[in-house]
Every structure is written in structure tokens, then in C-alpha cells.
N, C-alpha and C positions, 0 to 999 in steps of 0.2 A: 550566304551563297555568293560567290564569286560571278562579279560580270564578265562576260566574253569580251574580248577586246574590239568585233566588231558592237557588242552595245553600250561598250565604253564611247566608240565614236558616235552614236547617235542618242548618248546620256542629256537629259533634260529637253528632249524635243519634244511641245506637245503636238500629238495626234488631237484629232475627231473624226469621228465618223456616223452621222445621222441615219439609219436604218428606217425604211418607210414601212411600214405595216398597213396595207389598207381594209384586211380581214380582220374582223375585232376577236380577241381572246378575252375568256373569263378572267375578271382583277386583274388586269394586263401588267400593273406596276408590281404587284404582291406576287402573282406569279414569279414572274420574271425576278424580286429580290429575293423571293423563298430558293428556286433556281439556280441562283448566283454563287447564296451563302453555301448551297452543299457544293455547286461546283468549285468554288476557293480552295476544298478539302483539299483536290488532288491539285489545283495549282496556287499553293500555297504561298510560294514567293508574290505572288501579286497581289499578297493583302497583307506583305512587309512594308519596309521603309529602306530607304538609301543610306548607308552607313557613311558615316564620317570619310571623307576621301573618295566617294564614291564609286569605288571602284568593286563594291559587293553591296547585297542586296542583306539587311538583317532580317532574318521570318520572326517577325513581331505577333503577326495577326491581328493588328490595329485594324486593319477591314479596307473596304473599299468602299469610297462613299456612293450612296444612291437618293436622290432624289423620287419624289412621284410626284407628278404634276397634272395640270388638266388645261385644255382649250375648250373654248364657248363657239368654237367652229370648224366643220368640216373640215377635212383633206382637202375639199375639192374647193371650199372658200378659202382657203389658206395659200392657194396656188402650189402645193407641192406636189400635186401630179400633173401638174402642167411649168414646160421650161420659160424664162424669161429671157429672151433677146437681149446682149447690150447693145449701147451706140456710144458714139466719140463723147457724147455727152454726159455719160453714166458708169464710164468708164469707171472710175471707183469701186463701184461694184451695185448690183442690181437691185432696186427695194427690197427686194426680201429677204437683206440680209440681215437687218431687222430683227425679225421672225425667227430666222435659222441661229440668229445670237439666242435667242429663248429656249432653245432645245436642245442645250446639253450645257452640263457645269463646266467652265476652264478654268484653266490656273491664273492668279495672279497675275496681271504684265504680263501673260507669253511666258512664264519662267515656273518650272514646274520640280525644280529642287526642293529637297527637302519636305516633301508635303505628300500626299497620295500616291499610288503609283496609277492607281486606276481613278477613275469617278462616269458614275451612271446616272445618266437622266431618261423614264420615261414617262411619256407625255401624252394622256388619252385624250382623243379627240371627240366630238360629239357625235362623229357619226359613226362612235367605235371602232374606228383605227386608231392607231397609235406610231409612235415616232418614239425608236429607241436613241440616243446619243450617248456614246462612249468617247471619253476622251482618257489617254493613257500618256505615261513619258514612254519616248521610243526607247529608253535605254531596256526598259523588260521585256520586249518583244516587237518584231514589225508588223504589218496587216497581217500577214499570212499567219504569223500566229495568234494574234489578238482573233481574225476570224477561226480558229483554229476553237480557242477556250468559249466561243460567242455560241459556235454548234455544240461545243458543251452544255452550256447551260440553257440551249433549246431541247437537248435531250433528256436531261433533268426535268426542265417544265413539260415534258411530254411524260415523263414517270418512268424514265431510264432511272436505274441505280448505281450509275458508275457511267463515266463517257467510253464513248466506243474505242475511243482514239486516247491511251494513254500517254499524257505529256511528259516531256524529258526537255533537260536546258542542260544534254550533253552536251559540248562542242570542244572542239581540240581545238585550242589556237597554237599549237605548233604544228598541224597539217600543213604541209612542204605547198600545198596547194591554195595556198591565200598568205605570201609574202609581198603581193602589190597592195595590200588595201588598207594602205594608210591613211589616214587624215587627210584630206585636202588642205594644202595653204589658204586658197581662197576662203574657207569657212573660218579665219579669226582675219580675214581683211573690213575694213571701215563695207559696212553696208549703203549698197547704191540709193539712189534717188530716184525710187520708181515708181508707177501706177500701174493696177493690174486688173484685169478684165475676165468675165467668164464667157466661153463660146461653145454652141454646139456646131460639130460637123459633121453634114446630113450622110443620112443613108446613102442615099442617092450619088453623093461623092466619091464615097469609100466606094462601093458597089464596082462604079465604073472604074476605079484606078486598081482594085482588084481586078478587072474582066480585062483593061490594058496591058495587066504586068503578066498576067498566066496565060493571054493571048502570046504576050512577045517573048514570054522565059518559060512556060512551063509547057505548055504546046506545041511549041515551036523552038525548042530547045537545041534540036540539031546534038544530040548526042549528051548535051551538057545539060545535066539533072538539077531543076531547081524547084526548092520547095514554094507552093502556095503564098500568094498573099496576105499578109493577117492584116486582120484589120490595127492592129499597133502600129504597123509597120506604112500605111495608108493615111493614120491619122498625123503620125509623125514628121512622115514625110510634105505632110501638107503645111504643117505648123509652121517648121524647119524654113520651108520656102516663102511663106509669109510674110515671116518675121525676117527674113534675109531681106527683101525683097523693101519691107516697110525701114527696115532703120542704116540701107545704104546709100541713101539719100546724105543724110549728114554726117555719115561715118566718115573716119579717115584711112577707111581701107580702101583698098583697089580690087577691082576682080578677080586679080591673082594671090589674093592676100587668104592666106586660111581659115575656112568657116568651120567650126567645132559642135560638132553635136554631142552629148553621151548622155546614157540612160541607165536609170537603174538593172540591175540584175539579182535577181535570187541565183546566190550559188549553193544550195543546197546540195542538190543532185550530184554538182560538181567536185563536193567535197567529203561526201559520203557521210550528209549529217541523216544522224536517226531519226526515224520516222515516230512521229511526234515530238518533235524538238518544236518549240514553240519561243525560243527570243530572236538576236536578232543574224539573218539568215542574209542580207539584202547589203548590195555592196552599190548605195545610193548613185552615184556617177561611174559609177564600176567602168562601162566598156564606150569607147570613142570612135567617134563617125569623122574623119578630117576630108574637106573635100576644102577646093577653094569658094570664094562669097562668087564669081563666074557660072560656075557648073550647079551650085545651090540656086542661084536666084534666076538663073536663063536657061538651066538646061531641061529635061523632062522629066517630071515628076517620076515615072516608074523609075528612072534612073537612081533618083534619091533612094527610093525603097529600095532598088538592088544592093546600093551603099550600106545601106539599114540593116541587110537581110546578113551581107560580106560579115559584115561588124559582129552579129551574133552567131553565127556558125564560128567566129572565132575565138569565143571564149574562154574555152578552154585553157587558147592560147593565152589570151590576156593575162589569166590567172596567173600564167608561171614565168610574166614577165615580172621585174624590178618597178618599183616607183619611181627611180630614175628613168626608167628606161620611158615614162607616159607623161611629163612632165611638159607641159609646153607653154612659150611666154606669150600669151595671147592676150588682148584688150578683156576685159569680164564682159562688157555689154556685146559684144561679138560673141559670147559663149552663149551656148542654149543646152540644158538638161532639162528632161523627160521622166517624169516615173508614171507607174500606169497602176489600177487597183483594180485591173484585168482579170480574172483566174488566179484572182489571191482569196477567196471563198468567206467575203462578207455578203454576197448574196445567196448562203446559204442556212443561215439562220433561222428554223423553224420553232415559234416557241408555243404552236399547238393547233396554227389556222394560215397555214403554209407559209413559202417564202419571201420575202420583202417584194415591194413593189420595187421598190428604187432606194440606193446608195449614195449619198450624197457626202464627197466629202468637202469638209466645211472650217476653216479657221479665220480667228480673227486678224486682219490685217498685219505681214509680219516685216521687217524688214530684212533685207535678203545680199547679201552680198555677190552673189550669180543669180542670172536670170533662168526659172524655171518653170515647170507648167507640171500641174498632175491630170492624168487623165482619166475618168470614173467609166463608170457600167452603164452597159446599154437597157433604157429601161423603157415600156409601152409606150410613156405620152410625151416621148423628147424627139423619137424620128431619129437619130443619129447618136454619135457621143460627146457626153459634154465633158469639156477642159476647162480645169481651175487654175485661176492664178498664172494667168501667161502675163508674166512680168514687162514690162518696157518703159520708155520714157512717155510722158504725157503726147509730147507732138509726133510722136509715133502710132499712137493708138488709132485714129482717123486709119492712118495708109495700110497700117496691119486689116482692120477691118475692110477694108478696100479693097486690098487681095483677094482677103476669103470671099466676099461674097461675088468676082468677078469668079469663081472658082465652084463657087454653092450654086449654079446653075445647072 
């Protein structure tokens, strides 16, 4: 089976994605592998292999590996329904990850060629939850589809005979409508020297930069119609100024000098993929926020969201521009990208005793050539949303922190 050229560009990346389960299911492991194995029938390329060249998928039917495991303690001793603060000091990343190394199989090194395309771990707790972990190569599909086959195989373990949603890995890659989304250069540059940190950003933040931005643009618009705040758009915005704000100290930009935001996009919709198309859909650094490091680091935050807001209303556009045309010679550690696992529908996997508690997504330490951040699902015992892997240099973590929490008030 032939790979799409957008999953040629994100061939041998691994994913993870740790699903919390705090309602206990009958045989949680056996369920869920009995589950799986009928769900493979209809997506069957995910229990092939990567053929020679890598450029098609061989349907082997070798399988998908699965694990069952067990813990000697609770959810609630384990601290995964409770978030952990970093500081300048732990910056690396917060004890528990640990833990969260335990709860799902990875590949080799980070390198996930040649080997599985899928691997499942789950992992029943004593207080009868469980903890799913999937980790996949991004070349077979993005979250949106990987959560796509996941509500599969929870309607199987509920005693569905077929998923609801029949999968398809139709895509046209000569659609006139995706000639910009080429390979980044950046992604074969020497990877930077960086440390990376998890953060939540309260309710209570988002809340009020929403009530500021639909107070001054959607209320009070004066004629000129603007959509809602989202909360993306809130958290981004916050990041964005943080991290401007934490690494212009010793940068050798000037105020006037351009600040680069871009964020992933799903162009599905945009490109008229079928419904159940399940690889990869998602044009990673797709669309660009340029403002200067001035107007990002001193001007008002709704401001940035409106930047945010310009940027995605224009995508369309973006799409039917050149790669020439989006090309820009900018420092990497001045660049910032965003992708978010928002309403990509990995909290909706039900595999008999309702939906996850919490999503977390989780890798092991990677090296990275552009500085990024992913940002997860809002779940009961976090208060806010938590961001992964907001990349920077070591003596910048302090001032980044510093920001936020002059801002988490």
C-alpha cells in the first residue's frame, strides 16, 4: 500500500500516547487485545511493515505488538490524576517520568524503522483502572487517525461487529490544494542544545484572555465580525510571549527583528479527504504567525490572539501558496511551533466503563532541531492545560517560568 506523501514526510516518527482509564473494565488487557485483533481486520495496513524504500506499507499481517502489565498501586498513588509543577530546577523533566517511561513499549533509540508500526501496552492498576499506551510511527497515520482506529477498537470491546466509521487511506497527492507542504529544511539541520520543561496553564488565565479578547473584538466589534476565543488560541498566545520575552535577553535580535510562530493544521476538510481517511492529514508547521520580537514580547496579549486568529482564517490561503513563497532566513531558536491534541478524538475511547480520564502525551527525551511544544486535553485534576516539551536553552528556563507565573495570577 502506497504512502501518501504527506506520511512520507512524517515516516519513522514515534508517537505515544498514554490514555488514563480511572473506571475499571472486565480483563482490561484481554479485552482490549481480543478488541484490537478484530479491529486490525478492517485496518489492516497497521499490522504490515514498511517495505524496502519506505515509501509503501507491505500488509504482512505480522500484528501489532501488545503487552499486558500490572501495578502494585493505585491511580491515585501513582500521581496520575494529579499534575506536577516544574521549577528551574527540574527542568528536565518532572519525576514521574519515570513512571510514565513504564507505561507504554517504544522503539529502539527513538527510531522506529523497520520494526512495528503499531505497539500497545496496557497496564492494570490495583485500584482497577488502567493506563492504555499506544505508541505508533507517524508515517501510518496522525492522532486524528490513530484516535480514529482507538474508538474502533473500544466499539469492538463494547461488542460492535464492525466500527462505525469505515476507514479509508484514500488521499490524492496531486490535489492542486497541497503544493506548499513540503519538507522543512530545518528538519535534516544538526539538532540544537536544548532542555525542555512541562507546564500547565490555569483556567483561570485562559478564562480571563478569552473574556479580554471577545470583550474588545467580538462585543464590541464595531461592524467587524470576529469569531470567539478558543482556548488554542489563549494558550498559544501565552506561550508565544513567554518564551519571546524569556530568551530576548541574550538573543541577538532587536525588537524590530521577526518573531515566527507556526502551528500545526489538519487540512483535511480543506482538501476534500474522505471521511474515514485515517493516515496522515496534518501539515505539522503548516501555517505562520510573523510579527516582530517588539509587538510579541510588549504588546497585549489579545493582540497576539488576534495574530493567531488572522493566521487561521487564512488557510486556505496558505495552502495555495508555493514553498517559495513561505520560506524565511530566520535564527531556529527564535522560531517557535505549536501543535495541540485538541479535538483530535483520543479522549474518546470507550472500551466498556466510559471515557478516559486524562491524555497524556508522553516521549522519551528527543532531540529536536526547532524549538516546539505540544499541547494536551483538558482533564479534572489539572485546573488548566498542560504543555509538553516547550523546548529552550537551560538559562532560559528560570525567565520562561518567570513570566508565566507573573501571568498565572
Amino acid at each position: 500500500m502506497k504512502l501518501s506523501f504527506l506520511d512520507q514526510v512524517h515516516l519513522n516518527i514515534p508517537v505515544t500516547s498514554l490514555i488514563v482509564f480511572e473506571h475499571p473494565v472486565n480483563v482490561a488487557a484481554e479485552t482490549i487485545r481480543r478488541a484490537l485483533s478484530q479491529t486490525l481486520v478492517h485496518y489492516y495496513p497497521v499490522a504490515g511493515r514498511l517495505a524496502a524504500g519506505s515509501d509503501e506499507i507491505n500488509c504482512t499481517g505480522e500484528g501489532v505488538v501488545f503487552v499486558a502489565a500490572s501495578a502494585d498501586c493505585s491511580l491515585e498513588q501513582s500521581k496520575l490524576l494529579k499534575e506536577e509543577q516544574p521549577t528551574a530546577a527540574s527542568a528536565a523533566g518532572a519525576t514521574s517520568r519515570a513512571l510514565l517511561d513504564d507505561l507504554a513499549v517504544y522503539y529502539d533509540h527513538g527510531c522506529c524503522s523497520g520494526g512495528p508500526l503499531m505497539m500497545m501496552q496496557v497496564t492494570e492498576f490495583s485500584c482497577g483502572g488502567f493506563v492504555l499506551g499506544v505508541t505508533w510511527n507517524h508515517g501510518i497515520g496522525d492522532t486524528t487517525g490513530i484516535a480514529q482506529l482507538l474508538q474502533a477498537v473500544g466499539e469492538m470491546a463494547r461488542g460492535m461487529l464492525s466500527p462505525s466509521v469505515i476507514p479509508s487511506r484514500i488521499w490524492d497527492d496531486n490535489n492542486s490544494m497541497i503544493p506548499s507542504l513540503s519538507p522543512s529544511s530545518i528538519a535534516s539541520e544538526a539538532p540544537l542544545d536544548l532542555a525542555f520543561i512541562d507546564v500547565t496553564i490555569r483556567s483561570s488565565l485562559i478564562n480571563r484572555i478569552k473574556a479580554e479578547y471577545n470583550n474588545l473584538f467580538v462585543h464590541n466589534s464595531h461592524g467587524q465580525s470576529s469569531s470567539l476565543c478558543t482556548t488554542f488560541e489563549a494558550v498559544t498566545a501565552v506561550l508565544w510571549r513567554c518564551r519571546t520575552r524569556a530568551i530576548m535577553s541574550s538573543s541577538s535580535s532587536s525588537l524590530s527583528s521577526p518573531a515566527v510562530l507556526s502551528f500545526a493544521v489538519n487540512i483535511r476538510k480543506h482538501v476534500g479527504a474522505v471521511d474515514g481517511y485515517y493516515g496522515n492529514g496534518i501539515a505539522a508547521t503548516g501555517q505562520k504567525v510573523i510579527l516582530t520580537v517588539g509587538a510579541v514580547a510588549n504588546g497585549e496579549i489579545v493582540d497576539i490572539v488576534k495574530a493567531i486568529k488572522d493566521a487561521k482564517d487564512d488557510i486556505p490561503h496558505m495552502l495555495k501558496r508555493t514553498s517559495s513563497q513561505q520560506q524565511l532566513d530566520i535564527d531556529r531558536y527564535s522560531m517557535f511551533a505549536v501543535s495541540s491534541w485538541g479535538n483530535l478524538g483520543l479522549d474518546k475511547p470507550d472500551f466498556g466503563s466510559g471515557r478516559p480520564t486524562r491524555v497524556i502525551c508522553h516521549a522519551k527525551p528527543l532531540a529536536t532541531a526547532q524549538p516546539f511544544c505540544m499541547m494536551g486535553l483538558p482533564w479534572k485534576g489539572n485546573g488548566g492545560i498542560s504543555v509538553m516539551w516547550i523546548y529552550l536553552k537551560k538559562e532560559h528556563v528560570a525567565a520562561f517560568l518567570g513570566e508565566l507565573s507573573s501571568l498565572n495570577i
